[in-house]
C-alpha positions in Angstrom: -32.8 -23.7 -11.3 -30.1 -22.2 -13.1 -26.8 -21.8 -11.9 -27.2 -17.4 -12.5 -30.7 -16.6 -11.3 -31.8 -13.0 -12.1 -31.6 -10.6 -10.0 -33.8 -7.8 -10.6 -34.0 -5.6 -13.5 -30.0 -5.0 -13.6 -29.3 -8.3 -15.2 -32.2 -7.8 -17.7 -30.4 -8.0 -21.3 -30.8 -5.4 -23.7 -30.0 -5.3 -27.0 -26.4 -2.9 -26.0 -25.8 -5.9 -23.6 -26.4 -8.8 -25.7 -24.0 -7.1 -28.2 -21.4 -6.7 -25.8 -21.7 -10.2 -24.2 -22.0 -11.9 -27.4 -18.9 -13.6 -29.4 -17.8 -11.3 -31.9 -19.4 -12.4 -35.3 -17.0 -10.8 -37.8 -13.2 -9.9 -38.1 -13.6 -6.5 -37.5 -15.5 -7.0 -34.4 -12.7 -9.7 -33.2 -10.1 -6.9 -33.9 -11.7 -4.8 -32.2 -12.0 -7.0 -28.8 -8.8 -8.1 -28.9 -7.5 -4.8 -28.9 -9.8 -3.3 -26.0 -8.6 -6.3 -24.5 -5.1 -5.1 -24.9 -5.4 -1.9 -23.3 -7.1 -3.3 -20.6 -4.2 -5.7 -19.8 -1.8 -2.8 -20.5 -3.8 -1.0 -17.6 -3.6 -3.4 -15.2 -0.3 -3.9 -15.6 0.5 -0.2 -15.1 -1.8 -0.5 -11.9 -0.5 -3.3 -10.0 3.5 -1.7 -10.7 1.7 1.4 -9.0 0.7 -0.7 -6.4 3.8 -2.7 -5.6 5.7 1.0 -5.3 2.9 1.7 -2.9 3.2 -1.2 -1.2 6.9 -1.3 -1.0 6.9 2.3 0.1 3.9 1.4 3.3 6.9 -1.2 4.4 9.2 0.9 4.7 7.2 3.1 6.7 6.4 0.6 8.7 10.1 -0.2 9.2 10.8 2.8 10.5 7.7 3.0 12.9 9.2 -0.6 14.3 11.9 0.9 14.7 10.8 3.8 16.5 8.2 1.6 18.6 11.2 -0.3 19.6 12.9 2.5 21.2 9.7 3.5 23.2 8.8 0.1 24.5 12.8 0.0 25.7 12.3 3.3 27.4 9.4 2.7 29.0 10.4 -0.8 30.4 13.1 0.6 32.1 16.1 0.8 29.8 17.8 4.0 30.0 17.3 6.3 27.0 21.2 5.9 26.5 21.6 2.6 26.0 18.4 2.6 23.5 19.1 5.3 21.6 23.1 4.2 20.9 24.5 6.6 22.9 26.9 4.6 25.3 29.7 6.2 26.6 29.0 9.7 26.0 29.9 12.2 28.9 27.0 14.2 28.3 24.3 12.7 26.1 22.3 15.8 26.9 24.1 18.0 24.5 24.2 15.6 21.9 22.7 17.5 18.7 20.9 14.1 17.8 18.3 14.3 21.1 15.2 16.7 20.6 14.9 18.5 23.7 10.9 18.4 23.3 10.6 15.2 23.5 9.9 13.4 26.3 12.2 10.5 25.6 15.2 12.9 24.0 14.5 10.3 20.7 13.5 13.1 17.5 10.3 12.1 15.7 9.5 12.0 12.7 5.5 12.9 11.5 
């Protein structure tokens, strides 16, 4: 049995296949691989930098949703919103501009 059994018609070679799967037979045709093969690297390249700004930029969202997750499992185990949110010692924490009267916990959100 060979090691790449057929499957199906898909994998049937035709003659655009077998031209394209084939070592390249003259110069020209080398040429023109290598540079194909060029671009393609060139692309990827340009991909995966797109990706690791992406990826850096998820982290820091995630940062900040820690963050935020933080302050809500403080307040809801009991701490007092003060002490959570940095606001010790403040004679009214109410009328601080930072809290968001909407909000349940006086923390503002961010969406």
């Amino acid at each position: 049995m060979s090691e790449n059994p057929k499957r199906g018609l898909r994998d049937v070679a035709t003659l655009r296949t077998r031209s394209s799967r084939g070592a390249p037979t003259s110069r020209p045709q080398a040429v023109s691989r290598f540079v194909l093969l060029e671009n393609e690297k060139a692309r990827l390249k340009r991909e995966l930098e797109a990706w690791n700004v992406r990826k850096d930029t998820a982290e820091q969202k995630l940062a900040k949703v820690q963050v935020e997750l933080a302050v809500l499992e403080a307040f809801l185990l009991g701490a007092s919103p003060a002490r959570s949110t940095g606001m010790i010692g403040r004679a009214n924490p109410q009328e601080d501009s930072r809290i968001d009267p909407t909000s349940p916990t006086g923390v503002p959100f961010e969406y």
